[in-house]
Structure formats: C-alpha cells, structure tokens
C-alpha atoms as an extended CHARMM CRD file, in Angstrom:
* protein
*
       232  EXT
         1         1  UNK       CA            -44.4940000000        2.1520000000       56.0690000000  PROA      1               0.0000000000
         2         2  UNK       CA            -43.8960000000       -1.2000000000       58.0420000000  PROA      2               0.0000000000
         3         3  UNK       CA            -45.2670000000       -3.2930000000       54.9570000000  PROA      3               0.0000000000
         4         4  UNK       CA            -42.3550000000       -1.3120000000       52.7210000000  PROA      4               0.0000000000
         5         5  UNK       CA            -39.7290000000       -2.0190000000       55.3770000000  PROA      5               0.0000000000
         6         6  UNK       CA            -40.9720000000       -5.6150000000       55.7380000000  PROA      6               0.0000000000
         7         7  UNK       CA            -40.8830000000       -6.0000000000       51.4600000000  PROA      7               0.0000000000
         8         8  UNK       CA            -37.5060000000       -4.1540000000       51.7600000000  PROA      8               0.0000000000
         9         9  UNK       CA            -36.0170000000       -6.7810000000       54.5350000000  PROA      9               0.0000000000
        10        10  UNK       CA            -37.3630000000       -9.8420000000       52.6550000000  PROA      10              0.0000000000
        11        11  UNK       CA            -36.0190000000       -8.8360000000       49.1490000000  PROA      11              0.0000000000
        12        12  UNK       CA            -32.2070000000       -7.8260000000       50.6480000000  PROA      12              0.0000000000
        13        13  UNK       CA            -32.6130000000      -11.4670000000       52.3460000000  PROA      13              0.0000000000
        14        14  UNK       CA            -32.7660000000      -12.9340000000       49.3330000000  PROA      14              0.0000000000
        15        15  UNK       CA            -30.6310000000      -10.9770000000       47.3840000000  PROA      15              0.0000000000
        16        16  UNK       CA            -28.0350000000      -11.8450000000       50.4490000000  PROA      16              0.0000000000
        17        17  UNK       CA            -28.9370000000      -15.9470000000       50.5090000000  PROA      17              0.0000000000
        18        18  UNK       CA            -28.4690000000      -15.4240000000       46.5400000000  PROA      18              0.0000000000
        19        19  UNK       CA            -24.9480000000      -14.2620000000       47.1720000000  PROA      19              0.0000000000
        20        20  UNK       CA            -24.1030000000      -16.2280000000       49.4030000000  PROA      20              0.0000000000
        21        21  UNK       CA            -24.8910000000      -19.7710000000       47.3790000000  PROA      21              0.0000000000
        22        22  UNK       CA            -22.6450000000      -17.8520000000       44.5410000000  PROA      22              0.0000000000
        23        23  UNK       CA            -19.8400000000      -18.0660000000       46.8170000000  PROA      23              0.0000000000
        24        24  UNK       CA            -20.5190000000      -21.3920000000       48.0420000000  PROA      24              0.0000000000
        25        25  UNK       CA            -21.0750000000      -22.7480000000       44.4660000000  PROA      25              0.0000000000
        26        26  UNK       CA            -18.0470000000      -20.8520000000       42.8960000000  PROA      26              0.0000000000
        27        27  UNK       CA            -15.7390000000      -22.1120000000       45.7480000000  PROA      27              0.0000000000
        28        28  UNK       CA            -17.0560000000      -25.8070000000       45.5530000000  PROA      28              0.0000000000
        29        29  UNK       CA            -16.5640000000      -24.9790000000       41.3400000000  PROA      29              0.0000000000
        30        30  UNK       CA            -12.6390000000      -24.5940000000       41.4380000000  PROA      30              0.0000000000
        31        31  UNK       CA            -11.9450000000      -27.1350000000       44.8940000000  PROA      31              0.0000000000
        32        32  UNK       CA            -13.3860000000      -29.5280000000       42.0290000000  PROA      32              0.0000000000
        33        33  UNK       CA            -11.4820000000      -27.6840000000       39.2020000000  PROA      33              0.0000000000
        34        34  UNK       CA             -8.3130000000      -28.1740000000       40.9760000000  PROA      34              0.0000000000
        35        35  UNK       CA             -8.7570000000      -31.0900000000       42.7750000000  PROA      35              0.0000000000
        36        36  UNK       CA             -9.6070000000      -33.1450000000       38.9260000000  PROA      36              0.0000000000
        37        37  UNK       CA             -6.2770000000      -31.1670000000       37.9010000000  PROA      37              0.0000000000
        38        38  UNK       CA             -4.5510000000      -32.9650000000       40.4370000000  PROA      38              0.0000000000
        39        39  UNK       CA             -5.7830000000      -36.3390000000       40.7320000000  PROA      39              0.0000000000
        40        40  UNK       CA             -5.8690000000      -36.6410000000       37.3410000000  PROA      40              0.0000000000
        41        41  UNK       CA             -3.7540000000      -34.5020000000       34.8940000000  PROA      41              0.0000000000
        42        42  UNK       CA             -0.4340000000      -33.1680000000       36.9890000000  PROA      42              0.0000000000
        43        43  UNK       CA              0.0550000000      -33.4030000000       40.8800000000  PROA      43              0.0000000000
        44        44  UNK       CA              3.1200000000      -32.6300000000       43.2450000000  PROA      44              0.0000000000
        45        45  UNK       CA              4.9590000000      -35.4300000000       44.5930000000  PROA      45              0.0000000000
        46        46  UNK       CA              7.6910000000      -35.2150000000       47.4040000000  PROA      46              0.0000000000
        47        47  UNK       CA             10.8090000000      -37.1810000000       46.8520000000  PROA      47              0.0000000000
        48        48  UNK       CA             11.5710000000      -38.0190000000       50.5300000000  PROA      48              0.0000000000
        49        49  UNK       CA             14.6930000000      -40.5680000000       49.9670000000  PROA      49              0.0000000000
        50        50  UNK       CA             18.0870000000      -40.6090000000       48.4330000000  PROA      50              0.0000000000
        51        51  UNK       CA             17.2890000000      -43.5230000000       45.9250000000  PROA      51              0.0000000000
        52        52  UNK       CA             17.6490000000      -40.6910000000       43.0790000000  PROA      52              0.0000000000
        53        53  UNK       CA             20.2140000000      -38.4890000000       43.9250000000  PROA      53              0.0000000000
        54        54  UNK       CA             21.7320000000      -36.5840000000       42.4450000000  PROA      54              0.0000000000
        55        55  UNK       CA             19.0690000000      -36.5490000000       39.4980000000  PROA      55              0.0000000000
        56        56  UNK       CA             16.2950000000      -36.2360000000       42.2760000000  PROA      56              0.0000000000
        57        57  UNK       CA             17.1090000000      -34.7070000000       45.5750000000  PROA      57              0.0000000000
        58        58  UNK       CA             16.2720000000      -36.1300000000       48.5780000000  PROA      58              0.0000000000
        59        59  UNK       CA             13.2450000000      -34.1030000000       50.1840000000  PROA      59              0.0000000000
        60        60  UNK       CA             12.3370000000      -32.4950000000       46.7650000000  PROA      60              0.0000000000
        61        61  UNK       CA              8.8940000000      -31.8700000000       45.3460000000  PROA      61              0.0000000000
        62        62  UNK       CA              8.4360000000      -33.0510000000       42.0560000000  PROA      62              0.0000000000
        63        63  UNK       CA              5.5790000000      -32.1840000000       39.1710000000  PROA      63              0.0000000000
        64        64  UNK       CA              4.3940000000      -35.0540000000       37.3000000000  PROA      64              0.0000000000
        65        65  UNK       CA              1.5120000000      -35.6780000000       34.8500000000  PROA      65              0.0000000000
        66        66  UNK       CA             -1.1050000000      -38.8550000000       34.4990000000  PROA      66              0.0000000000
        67        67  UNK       CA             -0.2100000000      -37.8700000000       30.7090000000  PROA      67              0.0000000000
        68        68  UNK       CA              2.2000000000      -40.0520000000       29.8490000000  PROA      68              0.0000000000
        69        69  UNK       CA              3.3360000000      -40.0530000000       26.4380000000  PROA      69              0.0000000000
        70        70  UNK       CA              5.5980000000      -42.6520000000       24.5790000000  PROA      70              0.0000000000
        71        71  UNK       CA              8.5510000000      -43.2830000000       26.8070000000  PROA      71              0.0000000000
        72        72  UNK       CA             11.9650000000      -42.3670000000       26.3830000000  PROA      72              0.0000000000
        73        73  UNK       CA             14.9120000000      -43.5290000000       27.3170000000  PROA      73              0.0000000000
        74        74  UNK       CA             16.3400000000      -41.1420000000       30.6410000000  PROA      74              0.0000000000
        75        75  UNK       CA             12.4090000000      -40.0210000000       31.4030000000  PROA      75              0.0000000000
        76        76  UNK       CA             11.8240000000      -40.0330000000       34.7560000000  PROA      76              0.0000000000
        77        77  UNK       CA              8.4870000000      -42.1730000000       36.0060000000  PROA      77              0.0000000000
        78        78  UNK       CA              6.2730000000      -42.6330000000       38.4730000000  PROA      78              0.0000000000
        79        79  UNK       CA              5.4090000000      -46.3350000000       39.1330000000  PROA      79              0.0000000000
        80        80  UNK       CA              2.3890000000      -47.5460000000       41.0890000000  PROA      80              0.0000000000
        81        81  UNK       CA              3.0730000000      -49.2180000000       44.1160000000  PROA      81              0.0000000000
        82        82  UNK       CA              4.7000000000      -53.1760000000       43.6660000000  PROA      82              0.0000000000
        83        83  UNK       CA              2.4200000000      -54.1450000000       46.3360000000  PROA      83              0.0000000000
        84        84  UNK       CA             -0.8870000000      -52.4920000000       45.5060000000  PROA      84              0.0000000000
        85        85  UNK       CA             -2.8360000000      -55.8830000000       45.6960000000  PROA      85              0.0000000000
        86        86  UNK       CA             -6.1450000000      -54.2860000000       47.0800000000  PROA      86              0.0000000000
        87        87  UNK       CA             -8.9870000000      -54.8790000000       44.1060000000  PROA      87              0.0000000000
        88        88  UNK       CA            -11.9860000000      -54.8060000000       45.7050000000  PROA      88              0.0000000000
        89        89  UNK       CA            -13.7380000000      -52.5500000000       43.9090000000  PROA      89              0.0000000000
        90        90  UNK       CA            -15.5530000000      -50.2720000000       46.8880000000  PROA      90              0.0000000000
        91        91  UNK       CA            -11.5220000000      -49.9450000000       48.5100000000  PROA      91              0.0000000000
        92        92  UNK       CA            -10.5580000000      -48.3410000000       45.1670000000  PROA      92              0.0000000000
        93        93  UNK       CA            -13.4190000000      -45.9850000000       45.1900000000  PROA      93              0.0000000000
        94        94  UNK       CA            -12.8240000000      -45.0270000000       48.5770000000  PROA      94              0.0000000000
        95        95  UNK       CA             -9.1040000000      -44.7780000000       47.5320000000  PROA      95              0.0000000000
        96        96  UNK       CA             -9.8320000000      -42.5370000000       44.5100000000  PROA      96              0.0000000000
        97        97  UNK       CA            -12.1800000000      -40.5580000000       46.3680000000  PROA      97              0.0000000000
        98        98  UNK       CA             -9.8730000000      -39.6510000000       49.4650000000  PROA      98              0.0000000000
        99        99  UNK       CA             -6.9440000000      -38.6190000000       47.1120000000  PROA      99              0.0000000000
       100       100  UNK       CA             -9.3340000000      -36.6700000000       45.1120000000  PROA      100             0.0000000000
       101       101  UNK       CA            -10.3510000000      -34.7740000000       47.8400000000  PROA      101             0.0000000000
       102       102  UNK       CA             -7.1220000000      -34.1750000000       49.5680000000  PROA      102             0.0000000000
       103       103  UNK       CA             -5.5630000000      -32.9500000000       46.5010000000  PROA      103             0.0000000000
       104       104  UNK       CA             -3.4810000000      -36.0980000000       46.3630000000  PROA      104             0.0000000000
       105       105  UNK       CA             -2.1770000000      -35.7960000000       50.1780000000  PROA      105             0.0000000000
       106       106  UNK       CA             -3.6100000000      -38.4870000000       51.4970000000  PROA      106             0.0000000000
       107       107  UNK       CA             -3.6490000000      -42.1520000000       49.7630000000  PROA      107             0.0000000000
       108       108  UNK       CA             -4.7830000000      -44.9010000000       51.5050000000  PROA      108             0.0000000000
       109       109  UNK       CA             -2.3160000000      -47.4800000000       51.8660000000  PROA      109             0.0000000000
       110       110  UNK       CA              0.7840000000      -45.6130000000       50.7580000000  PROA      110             0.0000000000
       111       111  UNK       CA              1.5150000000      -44.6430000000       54.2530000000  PROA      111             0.0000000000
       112       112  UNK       CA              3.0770000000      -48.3410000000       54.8120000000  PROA      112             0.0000000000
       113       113  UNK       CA              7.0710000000      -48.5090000000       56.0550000000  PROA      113             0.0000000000
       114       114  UNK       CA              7.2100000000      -51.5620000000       54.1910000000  PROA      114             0.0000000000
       115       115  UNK       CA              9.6250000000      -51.5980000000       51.5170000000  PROA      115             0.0000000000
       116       116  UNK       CA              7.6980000000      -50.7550000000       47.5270000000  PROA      116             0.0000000000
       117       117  UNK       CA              4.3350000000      -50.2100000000       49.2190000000  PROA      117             0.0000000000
       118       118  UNK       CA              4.9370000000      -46.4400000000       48.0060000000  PROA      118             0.0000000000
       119       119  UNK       CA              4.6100000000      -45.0490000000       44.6790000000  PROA      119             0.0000000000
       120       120  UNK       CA              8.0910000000      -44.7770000000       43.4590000000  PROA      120             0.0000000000
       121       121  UNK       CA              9.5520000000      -42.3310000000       40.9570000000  PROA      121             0.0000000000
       122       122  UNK       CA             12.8060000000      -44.7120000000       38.8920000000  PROA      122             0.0000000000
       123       123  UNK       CA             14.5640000000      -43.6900000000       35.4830000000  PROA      123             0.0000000000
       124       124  UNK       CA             14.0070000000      -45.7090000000       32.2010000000  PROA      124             0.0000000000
       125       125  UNK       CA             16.8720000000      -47.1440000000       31.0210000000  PROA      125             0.0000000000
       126       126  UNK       CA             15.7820000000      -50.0060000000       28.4850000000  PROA      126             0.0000000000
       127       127  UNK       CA             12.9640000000      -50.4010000000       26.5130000000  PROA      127             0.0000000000
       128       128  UNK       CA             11.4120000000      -52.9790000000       25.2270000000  PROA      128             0.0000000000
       129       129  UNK       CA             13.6490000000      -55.1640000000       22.5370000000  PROA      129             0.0000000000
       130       130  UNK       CA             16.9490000000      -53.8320000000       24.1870000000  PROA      130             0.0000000000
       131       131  UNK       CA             19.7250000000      -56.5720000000       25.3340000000  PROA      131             0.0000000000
       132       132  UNK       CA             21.3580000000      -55.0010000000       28.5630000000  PROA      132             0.0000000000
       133       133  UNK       CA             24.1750000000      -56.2140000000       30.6790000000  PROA      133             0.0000000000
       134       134  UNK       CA             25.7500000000      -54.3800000000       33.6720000000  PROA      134             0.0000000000
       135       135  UNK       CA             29.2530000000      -53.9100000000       34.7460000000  PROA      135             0.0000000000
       136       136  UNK       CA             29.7220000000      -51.6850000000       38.0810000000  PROA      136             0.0000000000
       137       137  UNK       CA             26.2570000000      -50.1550000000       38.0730000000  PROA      137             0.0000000000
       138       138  UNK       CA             26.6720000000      -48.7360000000       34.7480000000  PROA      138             0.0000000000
       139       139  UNK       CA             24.1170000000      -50.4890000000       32.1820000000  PROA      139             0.0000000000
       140       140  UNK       CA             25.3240000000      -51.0570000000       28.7410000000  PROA      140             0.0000000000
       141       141  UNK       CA             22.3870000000      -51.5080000000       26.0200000000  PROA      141             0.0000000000
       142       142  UNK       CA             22.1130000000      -52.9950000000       22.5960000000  PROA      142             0.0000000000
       143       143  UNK       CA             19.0610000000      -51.4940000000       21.2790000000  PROA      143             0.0000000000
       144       144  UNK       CA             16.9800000000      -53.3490000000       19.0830000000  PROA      144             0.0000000000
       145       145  UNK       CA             17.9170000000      -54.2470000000       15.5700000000  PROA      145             0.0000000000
       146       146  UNK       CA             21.3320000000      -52.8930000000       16.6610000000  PROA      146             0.0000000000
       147       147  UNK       CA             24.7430000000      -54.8280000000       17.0860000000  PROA      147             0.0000000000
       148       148  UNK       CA             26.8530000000      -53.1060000000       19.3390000000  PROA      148             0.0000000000
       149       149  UNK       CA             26.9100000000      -52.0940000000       23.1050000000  PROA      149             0.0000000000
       150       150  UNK       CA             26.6710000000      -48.3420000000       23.9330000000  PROA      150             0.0000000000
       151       151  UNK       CA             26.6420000000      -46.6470000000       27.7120000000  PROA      151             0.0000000000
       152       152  UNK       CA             23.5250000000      -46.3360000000       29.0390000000  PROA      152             0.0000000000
       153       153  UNK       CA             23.9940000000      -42.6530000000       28.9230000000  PROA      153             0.0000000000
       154       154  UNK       CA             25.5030000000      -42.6790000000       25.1780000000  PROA      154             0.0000000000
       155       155  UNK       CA             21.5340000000      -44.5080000000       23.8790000000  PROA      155             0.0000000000
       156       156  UNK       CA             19.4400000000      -42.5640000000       26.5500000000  PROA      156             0.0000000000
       157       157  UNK       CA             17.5440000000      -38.7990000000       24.8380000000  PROA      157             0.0000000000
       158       158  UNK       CA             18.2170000000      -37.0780000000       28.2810000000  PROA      158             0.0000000000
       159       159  UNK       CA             21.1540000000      -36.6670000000       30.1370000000  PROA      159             0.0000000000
       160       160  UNK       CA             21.5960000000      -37.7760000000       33.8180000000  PROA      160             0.0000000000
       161       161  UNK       CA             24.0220000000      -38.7130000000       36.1520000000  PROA      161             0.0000000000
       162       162  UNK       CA             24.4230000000      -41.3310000000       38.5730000000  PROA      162             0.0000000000
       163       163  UNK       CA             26.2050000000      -42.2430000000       41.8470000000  PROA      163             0.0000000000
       164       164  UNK       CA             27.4870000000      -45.4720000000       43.2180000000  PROA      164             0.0000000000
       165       165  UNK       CA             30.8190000000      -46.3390000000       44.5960000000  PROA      165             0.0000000000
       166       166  UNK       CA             33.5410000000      -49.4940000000       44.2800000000  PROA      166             0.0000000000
       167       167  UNK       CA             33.1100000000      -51.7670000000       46.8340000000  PROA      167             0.0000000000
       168       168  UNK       CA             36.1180000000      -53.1040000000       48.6000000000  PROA      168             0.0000000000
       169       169  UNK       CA             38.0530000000      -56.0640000000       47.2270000000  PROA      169             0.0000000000
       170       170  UNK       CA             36.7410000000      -58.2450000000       50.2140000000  PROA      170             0.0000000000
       171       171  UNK       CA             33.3800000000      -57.1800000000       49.6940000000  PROA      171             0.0000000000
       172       172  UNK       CA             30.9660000000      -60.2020000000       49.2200000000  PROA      172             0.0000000000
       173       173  UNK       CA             29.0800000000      -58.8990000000       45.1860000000  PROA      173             0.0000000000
       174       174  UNK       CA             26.0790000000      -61.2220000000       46.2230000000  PROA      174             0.0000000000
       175       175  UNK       CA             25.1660000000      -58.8800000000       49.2300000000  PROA      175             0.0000000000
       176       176  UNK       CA             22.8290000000      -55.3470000000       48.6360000000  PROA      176             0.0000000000
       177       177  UNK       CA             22.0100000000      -54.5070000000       45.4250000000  PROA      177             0.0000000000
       178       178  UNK       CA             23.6220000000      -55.6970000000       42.1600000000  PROA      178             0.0000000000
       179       179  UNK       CA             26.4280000000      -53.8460000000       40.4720000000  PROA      179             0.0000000000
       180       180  UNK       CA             26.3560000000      -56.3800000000       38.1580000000  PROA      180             0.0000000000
       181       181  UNK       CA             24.4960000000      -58.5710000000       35.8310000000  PROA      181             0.0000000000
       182       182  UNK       CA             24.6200000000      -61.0920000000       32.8150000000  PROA      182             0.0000000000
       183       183  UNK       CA             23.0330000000      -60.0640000000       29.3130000000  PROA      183             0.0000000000
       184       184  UNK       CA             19.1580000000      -60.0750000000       29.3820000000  PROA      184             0.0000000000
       185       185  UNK       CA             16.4000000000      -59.1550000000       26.3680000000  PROA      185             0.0000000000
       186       186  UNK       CA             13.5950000000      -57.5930000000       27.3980000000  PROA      186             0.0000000000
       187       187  UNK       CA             10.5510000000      -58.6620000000       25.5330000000  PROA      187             0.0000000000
       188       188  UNK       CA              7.3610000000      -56.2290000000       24.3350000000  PROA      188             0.0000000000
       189       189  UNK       CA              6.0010000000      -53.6630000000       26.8690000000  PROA      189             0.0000000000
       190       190  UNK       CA              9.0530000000      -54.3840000000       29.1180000000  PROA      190             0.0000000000
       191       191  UNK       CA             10.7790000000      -51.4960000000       30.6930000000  PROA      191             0.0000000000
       192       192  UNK       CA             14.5390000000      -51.5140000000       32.4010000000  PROA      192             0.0000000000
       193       193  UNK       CA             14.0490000000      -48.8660000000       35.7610000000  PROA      193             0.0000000000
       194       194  UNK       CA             16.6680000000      -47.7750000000       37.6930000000  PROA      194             0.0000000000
       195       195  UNK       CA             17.7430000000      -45.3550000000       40.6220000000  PROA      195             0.0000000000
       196       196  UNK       CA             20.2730000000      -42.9920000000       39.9090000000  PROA      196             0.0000000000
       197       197  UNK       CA             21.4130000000      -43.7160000000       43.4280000000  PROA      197             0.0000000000
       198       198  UNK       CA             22.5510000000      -47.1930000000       41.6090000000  PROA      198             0.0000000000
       199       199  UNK       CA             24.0600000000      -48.3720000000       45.5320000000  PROA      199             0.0000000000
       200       200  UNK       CA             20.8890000000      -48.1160000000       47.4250000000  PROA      200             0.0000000000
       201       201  UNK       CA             17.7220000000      -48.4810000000       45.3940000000  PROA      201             0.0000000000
       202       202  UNK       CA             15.2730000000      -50.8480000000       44.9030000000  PROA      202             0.0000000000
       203       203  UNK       CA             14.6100000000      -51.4540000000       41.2780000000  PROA      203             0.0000000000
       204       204  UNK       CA             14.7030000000      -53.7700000000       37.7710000000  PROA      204             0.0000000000
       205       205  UNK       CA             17.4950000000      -55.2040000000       40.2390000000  PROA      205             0.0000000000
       206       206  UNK       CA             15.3850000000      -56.5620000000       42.6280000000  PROA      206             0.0000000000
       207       207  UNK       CA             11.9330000000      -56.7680000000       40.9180000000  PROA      207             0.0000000000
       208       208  UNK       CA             12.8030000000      -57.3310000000       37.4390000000  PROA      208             0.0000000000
       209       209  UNK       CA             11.2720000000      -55.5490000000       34.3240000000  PROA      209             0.0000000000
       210       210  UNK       CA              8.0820000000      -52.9830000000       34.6460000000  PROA      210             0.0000000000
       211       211  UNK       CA              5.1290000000      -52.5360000000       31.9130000000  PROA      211             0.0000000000
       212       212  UNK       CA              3.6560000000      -49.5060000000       30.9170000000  PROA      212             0.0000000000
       213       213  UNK       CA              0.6040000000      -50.3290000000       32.9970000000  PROA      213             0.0000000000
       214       214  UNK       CA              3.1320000000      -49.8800000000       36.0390000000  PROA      214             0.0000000000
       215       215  UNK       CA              3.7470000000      -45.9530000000       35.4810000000  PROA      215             0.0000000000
       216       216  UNK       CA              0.8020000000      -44.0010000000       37.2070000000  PROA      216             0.0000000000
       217       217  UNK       CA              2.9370000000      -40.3170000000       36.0540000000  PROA      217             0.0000000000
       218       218  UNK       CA              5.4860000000      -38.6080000000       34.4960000000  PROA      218             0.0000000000
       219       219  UNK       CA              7.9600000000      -36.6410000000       36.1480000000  PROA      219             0.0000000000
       220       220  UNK       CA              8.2460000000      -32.9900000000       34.3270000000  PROA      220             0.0000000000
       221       221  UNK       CA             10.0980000000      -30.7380000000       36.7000000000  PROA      221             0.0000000000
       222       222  UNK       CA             11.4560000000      -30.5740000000       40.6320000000  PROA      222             0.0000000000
       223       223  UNK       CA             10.0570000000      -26.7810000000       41.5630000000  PROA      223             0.0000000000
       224       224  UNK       CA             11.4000000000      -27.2190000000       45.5930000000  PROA      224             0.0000000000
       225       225  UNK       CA             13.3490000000      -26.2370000000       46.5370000000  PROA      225             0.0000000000
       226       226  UNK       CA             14.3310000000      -23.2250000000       44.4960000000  PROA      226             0.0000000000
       227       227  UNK       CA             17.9880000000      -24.0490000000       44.1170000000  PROA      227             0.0000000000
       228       228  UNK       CA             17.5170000000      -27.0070000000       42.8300000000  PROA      228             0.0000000000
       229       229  UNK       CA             14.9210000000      -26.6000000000       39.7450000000  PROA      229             0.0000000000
       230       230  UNK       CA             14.9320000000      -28.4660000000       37.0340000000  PROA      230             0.0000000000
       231       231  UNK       CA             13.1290000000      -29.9670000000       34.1670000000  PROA      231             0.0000000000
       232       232  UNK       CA             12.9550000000      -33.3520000000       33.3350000000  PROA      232             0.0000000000
C-alpha cells in the first residue's frame, strides 16, 4: 500500500512540474509574441506636446508601424531621434534589448530634456524633386516635372489642418521659428517635415531636409483618448 501511494505521489509530481513548465513556457511564448509585435511591427507612442495640434493632440497615444511603405505626401512619421549619435555597437544591443523587453516603454537615451533627443512624430510635406517656398507658415510646392505652385494642402493625398497665428507688425520675423522662406529643391531621398503646430515646432525649419533612413514608424491611428480617434 505505501509503495502505491509513494508511485501515486511521484507520478502527480510530475504530472504537476509538467504543468507547470506549460504555463511558464506558454507565458514566456506570447511576452515574446507581443513584445517582437511591438518592437518591431506596430507599437503605441504618446504624443506628449502641442507641436501637432490639432492633427495630433497633445497627450495622445498614437499607433504606428516599423512598416513603412512609400511615403505620401500628409502621412504622418515617426523620425529617429536628431541626436542619436551613440554607435557603439554593445549600447545598441543593450538599447534594442531594453525596449524589447519593456514593450517599447523604456528607451535608453530618449528620456533626455534636451531639445530632438526624442523620437519625434512630423508631417511630410515635400518629397523629393519638389521646389517649396513658404509664405506665413503655409508651404506652397511645385512638384516635380510640374510648373506651377499649389497649397501644400491642394498637392498633399491626406487632408490636415494646421495652426499658427500673424505675428504683430513690430514683431522681429528672424526670431522663433520661420513663417517664411525662399524657394528651395529638394534633391533624391529628401523629405520636407513639418508640425502642424507651424508656430512652435522644431522641424525642416530648423534642421533642414530628412531621408527615409530618418523615419523609424508610421503613424496609422490616435486610439486615446476615445474622443479623439482617428486614422491617419
């Protein structure tokens, strides 16, 4: 009788260590699953300024996707940080490995105040081969192979809005951020960014044209808060 009990204990241990390395294994299965789903096909990101109001709201969270197709003129993008200088090769491991494992919450050296040493979510408004001027914050664009000057927002695929306001009369144009600027041609693999928020933003303005190895996402749709969902 006590051998039986003894064969009975051992085999409902094992049966119970078998079980519990299921769990184990199918919960370490989808923190992976998810985890490679965020880090590298479509994450959250929260849009904590006012640099794209009103197309982004300030303290927003925003879907975007590593799967970045040809852009478009309006699409919404996620640029890597301007300042991302770090290439030592063991510091990007490290890097990839912590956002991997936080599900994208925590990213070494984007927690900086200093200015574009955050990822950065802009709105394409040239492409490459466009001649662009602007006159009060609004961009006009001759695309290529074109002759005449349209609105940004009469070229662009998507439609947006943008805010800014007329400075005073007294108001000395050379100080903030540029409502204006003379024609320029951007060459091949040269992107025009802006804010929507075209009176405080930090931009093509400031930092001149992007290339496509510059966008890290895509923005698809803002899912938070509720009221303000949209798709992009």
């Amino acid at each position: 009788m006590s051998l039986k009990v003894t064969d009975y204990s051992y085999t409902l241990k094992k049966h119970h260590q078998k079980t519990v390395t299921k769990v184990v294994l199918t919960i370490l299965l989808y923190f992976v699953i998810v985890n490679f789903i965020l880090s590298f096909l479509i994450f959250p990101v929260r849009q904590v300024s006012d640099s794209m109001q009103p197309g982004v709201a300030s303290n927003s969270v925003i879907l975007c996707s590593n799967i970045i197709s040809t852009p478009q003129r309006g699409d919404v993008i996620l640029l890597n940080s301007k300042y991302d200088e770090d290439k030592k090769f063991f510091s990007k491991v490290f890097k990839l490995l912590c956002s991997f494992f936080t599900g994208q919450q925590i990213v070494p050296g984007e927690n900086s105040e200093l200015p574009c040493t955050k990822n950065q979510l802009r709105r394409i408004v040239g492409l490459p081969g466009d001649t662009i001027y602007m006159r009060d914050y609004v961009l006009y664009v001759c695309p290529s192979n074109e002759k005449h000057f349209l609105t940004e927002f009469e070229v662009a695929q998507k439609k947006y809005s943008i805010s800014f306001y007329a400075p005073p009369s007294e108001w000395d144009t050379s100080l903030g951020v540029a409502g204006n600027f003379e024609k320029i041609t951007l060459k091949a693999d040269q992107y025009f960014v802006l804010g929507d928020n075209r009176k405080s933003c930090e931009d093509s303005r400031l930092w001149g044209a992007v290339t496509s190895a510059d966008f890290k996402a895509k923005a698809l749709m803002c899912y938070f808060p509720f009221n303000v969902f949209k798709l992009y």
